[in-house]
Backbone bond lengths (Angstrom), bond angles and torsions (degrees), N, CA, C in turn:
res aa  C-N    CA-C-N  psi(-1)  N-CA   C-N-CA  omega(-1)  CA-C   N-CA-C  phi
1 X - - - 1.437 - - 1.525 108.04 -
2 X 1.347 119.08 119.47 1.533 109.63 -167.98 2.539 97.32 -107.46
3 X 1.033 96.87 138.78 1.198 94.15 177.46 1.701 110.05 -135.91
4 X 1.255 130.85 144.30 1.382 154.12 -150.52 1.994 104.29 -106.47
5 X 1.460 92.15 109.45 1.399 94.33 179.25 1.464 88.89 -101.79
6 X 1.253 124.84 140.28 1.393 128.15 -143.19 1.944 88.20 -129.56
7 X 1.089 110.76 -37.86 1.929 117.55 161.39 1.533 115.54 -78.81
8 X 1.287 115.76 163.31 1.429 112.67 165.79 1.324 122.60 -82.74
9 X 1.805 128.61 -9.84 0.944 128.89 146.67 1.485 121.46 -109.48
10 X 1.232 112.47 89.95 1.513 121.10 175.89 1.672 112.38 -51.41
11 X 1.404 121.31 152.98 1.776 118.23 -173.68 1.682 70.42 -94.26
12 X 1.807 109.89 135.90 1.516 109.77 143.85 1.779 108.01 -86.68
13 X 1.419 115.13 135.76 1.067 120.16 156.27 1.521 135.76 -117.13
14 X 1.460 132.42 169.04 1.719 102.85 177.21 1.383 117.94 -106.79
15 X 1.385 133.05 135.41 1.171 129.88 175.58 1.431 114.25 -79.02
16 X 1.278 116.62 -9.68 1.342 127.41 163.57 1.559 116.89 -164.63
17 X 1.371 118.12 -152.06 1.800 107.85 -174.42 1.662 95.87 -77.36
18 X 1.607 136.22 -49.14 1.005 119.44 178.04 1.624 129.80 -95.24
19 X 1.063 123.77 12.70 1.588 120.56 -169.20 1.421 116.36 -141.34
20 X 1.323 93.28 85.57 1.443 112.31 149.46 1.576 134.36 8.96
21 X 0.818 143.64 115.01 1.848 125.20 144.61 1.838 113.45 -136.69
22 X 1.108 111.45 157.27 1.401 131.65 154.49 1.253 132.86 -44.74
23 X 1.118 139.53 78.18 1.735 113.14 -178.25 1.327 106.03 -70.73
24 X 1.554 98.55 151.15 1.268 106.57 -170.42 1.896 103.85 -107.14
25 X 1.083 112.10 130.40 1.576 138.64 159.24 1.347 114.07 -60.99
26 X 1.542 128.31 106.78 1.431 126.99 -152.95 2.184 79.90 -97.38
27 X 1.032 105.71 -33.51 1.873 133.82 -140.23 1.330 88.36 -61.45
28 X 1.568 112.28 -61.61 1.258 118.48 -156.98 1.457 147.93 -80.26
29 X 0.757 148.57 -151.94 1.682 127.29 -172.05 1.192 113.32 -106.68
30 X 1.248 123.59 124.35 1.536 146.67 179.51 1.610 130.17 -32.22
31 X 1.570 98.25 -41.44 1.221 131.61 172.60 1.753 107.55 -66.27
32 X 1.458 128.88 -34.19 1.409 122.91 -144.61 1.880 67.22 -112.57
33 X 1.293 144.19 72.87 1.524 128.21 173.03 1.257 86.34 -122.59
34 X 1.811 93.02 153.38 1.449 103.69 173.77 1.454 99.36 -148.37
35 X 1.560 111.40 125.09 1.688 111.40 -164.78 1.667 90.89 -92.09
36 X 0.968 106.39 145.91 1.234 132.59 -175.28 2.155 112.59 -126.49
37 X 0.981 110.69 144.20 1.798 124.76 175.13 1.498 114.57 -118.56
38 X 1.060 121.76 123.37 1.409 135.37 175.65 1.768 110.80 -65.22
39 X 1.184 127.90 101.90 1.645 120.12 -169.93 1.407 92.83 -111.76
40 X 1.726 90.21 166.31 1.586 113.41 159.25 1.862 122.37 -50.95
41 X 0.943 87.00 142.26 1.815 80.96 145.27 1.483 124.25 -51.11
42 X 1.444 115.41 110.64 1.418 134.90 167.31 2.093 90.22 -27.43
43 X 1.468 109.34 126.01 1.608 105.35 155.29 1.181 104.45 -78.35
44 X 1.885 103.46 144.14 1.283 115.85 174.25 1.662 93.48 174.40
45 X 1.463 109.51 -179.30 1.329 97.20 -170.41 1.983 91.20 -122.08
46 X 1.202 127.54 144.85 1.005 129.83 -159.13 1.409 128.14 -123.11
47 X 1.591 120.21 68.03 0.970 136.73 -117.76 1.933 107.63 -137.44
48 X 0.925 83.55 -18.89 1.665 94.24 173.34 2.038 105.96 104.43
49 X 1.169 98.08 -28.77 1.620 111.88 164.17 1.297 121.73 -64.37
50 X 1.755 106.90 -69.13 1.095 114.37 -162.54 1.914 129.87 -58.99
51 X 1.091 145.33 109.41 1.267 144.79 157.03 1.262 119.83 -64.20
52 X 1.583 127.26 -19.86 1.323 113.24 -164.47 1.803 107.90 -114.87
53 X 1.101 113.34 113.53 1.466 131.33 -177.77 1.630 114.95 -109.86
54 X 1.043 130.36 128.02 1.682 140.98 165.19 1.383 117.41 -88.45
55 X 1.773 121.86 116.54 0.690 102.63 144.86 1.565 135.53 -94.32
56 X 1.530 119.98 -164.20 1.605 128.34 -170.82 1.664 105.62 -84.83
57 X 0.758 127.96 -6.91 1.456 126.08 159.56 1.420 135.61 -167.09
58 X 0.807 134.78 160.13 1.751 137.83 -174.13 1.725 95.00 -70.71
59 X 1.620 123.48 128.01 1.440 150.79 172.08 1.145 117.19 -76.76
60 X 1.424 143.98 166.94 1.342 133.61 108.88 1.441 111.13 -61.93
61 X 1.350 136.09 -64.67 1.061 134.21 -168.49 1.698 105.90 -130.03
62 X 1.325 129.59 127.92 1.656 147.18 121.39 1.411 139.16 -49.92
63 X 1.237 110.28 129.13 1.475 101.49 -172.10 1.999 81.49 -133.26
64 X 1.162 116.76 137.32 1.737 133.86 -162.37 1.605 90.35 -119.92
65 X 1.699 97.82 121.62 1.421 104.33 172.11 1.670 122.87 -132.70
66 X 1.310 113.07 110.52 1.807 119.27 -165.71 1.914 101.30 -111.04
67 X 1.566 81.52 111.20 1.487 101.40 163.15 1.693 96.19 54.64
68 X 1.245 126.14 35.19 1.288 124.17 137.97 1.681 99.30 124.20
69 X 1.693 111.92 -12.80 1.092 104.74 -162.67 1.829 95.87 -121.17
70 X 1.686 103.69 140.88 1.071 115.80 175.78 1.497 112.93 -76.58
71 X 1.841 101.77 155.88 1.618 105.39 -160.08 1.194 100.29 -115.41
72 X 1.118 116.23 169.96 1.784 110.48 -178.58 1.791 105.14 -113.52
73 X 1.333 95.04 130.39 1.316 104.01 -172.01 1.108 111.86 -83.73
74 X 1.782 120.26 136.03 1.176 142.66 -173.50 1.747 120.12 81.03
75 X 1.828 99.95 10.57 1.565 108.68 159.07 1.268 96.66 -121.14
76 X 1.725 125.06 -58.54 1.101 126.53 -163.80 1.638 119.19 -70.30
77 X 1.565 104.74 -32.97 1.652 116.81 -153.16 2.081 90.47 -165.04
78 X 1.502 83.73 148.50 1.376 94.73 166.10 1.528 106.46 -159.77
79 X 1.598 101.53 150.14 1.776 101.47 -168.35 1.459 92.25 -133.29
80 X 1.434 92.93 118.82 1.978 110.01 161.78 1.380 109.40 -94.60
81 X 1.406 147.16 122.95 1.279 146.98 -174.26 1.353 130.63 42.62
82 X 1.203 125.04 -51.32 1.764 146.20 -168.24 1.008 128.82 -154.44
83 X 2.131 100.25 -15.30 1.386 101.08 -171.57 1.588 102.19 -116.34
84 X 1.481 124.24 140.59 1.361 138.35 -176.13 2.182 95.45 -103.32
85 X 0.986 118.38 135.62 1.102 141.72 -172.30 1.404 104.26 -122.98
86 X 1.240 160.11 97.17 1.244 164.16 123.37 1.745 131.29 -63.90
87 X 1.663 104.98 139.01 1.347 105.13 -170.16 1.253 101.00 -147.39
88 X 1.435 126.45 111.27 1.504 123.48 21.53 1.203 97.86 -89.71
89 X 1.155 118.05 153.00 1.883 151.49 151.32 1.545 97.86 -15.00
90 X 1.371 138.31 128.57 1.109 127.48 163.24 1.288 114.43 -71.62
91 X 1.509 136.77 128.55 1.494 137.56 179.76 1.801 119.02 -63.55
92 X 1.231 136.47 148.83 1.027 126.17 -167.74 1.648 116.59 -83.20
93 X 1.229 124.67 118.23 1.609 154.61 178.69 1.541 85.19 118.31
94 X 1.472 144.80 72.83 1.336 142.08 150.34 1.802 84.30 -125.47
95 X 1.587 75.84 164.75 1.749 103.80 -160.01 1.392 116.06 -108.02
96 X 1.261 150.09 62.75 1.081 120.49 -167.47 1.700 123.56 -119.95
97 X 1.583 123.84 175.97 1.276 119.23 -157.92 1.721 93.47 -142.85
98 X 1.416 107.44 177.40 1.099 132.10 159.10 1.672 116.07 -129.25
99 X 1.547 105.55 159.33 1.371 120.68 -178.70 1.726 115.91 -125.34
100 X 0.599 154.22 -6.60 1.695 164.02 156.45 1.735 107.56 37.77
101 X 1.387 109.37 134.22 1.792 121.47 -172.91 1.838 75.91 -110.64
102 X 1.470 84.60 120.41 1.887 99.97 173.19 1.579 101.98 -79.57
């Protein structure tokens, strides 16, 4: 499901406990858009150890989201090709997502 953050800071909200969306900004200027894709959960095992997560395809851009809150890339998380690297380890019953610029 691909959805249109139409600001450069889109509100994430939840459509339920796990899935994500964009609200979209009808207001704002056309020019400042950034399309965004709704993904799976990064595979990985989620354990309070693990750092190393895969995602389903190579990005231009990732945006890493734990238990509702976005991470800042290149303190929180960093992605080389497929692979998402996160620090700290998400603990096990934490929630997290990805956002991908197609």
């Amino acid at each position: 499901m691909i959805y249109t953050a139409i600001d450069t800071t889109p509100e994430i909200v939840a459509i339920d406990e796990t899935h994500p969306f964009v609200a979209i900004d009808t207001s704002a200027d056309f020019e400042a858009a950034f399309f965004w894709e709704q993904l799976d959960i990064p595979t990985g095992t989620i354990d309070g150890a693990n750092t190393i997560f895969t995602l389903p395809a190579e990005y231009t851009s990732v945006r890493y989201f734990l238990n509702g809150v976005e991470k800042t890339e290149g303190v929180d998380y960093t992605v080389s090709g497929t692979t998402l690297t996160v620090d700290p380890p998400p603990e096990t019953g934490d929630e997290h997502w990805i956002l991908c610029q197609l």
